[in-house]
C-alpha positions in Angstrom: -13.3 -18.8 -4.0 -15.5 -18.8 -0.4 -14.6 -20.6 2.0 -17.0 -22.1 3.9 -15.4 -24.2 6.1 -13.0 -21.6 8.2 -10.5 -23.2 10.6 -8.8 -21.0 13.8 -5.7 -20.3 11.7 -8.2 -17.9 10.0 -9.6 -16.5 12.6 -6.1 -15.6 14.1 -5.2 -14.1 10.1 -8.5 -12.6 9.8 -7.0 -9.2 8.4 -6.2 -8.1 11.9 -4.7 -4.8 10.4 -8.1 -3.9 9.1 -9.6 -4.8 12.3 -7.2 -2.2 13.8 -8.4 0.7 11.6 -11.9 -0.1 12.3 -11.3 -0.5 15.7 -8.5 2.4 16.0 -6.3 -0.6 17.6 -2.6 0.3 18.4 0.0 -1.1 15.4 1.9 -2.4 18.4 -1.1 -4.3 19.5 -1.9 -6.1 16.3 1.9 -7.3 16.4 1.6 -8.3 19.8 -1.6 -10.6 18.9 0.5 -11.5 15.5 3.0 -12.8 17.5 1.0 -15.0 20.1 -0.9 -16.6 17.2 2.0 -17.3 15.9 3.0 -19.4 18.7 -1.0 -20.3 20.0 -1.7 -22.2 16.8 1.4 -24.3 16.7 1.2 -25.6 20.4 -2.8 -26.1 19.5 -1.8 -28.7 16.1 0.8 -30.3 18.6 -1.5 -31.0 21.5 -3.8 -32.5 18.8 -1.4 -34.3 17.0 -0.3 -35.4 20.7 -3.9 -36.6 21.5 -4.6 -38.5 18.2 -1.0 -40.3 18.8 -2.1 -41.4 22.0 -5.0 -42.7 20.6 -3.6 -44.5 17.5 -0.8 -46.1 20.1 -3.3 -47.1 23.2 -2.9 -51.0 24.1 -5.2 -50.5 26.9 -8.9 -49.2 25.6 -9.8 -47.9 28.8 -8.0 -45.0 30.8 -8.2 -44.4 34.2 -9.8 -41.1 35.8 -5.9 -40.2 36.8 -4.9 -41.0 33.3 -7.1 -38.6 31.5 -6.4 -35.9 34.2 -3.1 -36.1 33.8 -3.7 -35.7 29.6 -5.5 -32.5 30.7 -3.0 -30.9 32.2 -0.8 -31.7 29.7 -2.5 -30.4 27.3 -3.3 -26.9 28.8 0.6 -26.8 30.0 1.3 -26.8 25.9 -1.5 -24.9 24.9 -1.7 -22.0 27.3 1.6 -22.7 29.0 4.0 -22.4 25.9 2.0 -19.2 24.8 2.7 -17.3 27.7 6.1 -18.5 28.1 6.6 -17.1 24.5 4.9 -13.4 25.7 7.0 -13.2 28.9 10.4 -13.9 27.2 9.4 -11.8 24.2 8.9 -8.8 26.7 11.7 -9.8 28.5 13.9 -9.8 25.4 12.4 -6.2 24.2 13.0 -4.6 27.5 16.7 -5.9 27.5 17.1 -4.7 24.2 15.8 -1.2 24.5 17.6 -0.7 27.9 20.8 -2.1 26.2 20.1 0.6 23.4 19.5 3.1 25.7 22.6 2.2 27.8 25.0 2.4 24.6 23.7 5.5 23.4 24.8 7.6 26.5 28.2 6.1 27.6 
């Protein structure tokens, strides 16, 4: 079966292990960009799913300028904000972890 209609889900699963042995990309690389996928396409569905709410629920047809900039910022706050949020504890948590392992194995 083709698909013709691809969505960003997979462009994100778009055999990114293949890509790294055409490519000669790191393992550790491909699970890095695994991982934020894993958390970019999520906060992508909700800030759509957020958007189409607001529009189903709107009692006033016309928004202000301040309305729709304040949407905007929202939206990039969950959509780029949550993803890096997710990176920086993930490398937070691995660093505690290997120091912690590190630590234990010469007491």
């Amino acid at each position: 079966m083709i698909n013709r209609a691809p969505i960003y889900s997979d462009i994100g699963m778009l055999s990114l292990y293949d890509i790294a042995h055409r490519r000669s990309l790191n393992y550790t690389t491909v699970v890095r960009i695994q991982a934020r996928l894993n958390v970019a396409i999520p906060a992508a569905s909700l800030c759509i799913n957020r958007r189409l709410y607001k529009i189903a629920a709107a009692k006033v047809v016309m928004a202000t300028r301040s309305d729709n900039r304040r949407a905007v910022i929202i939206e990039l706050l969950i959509g780029i904000g949550i993803p890096i949020l997710q990176t920086i504890m993930r490398e937070y948590h691995q660093l505690f972890t290997l120091h912690r392992s590190f630590t234990l194995k010469h007491m």
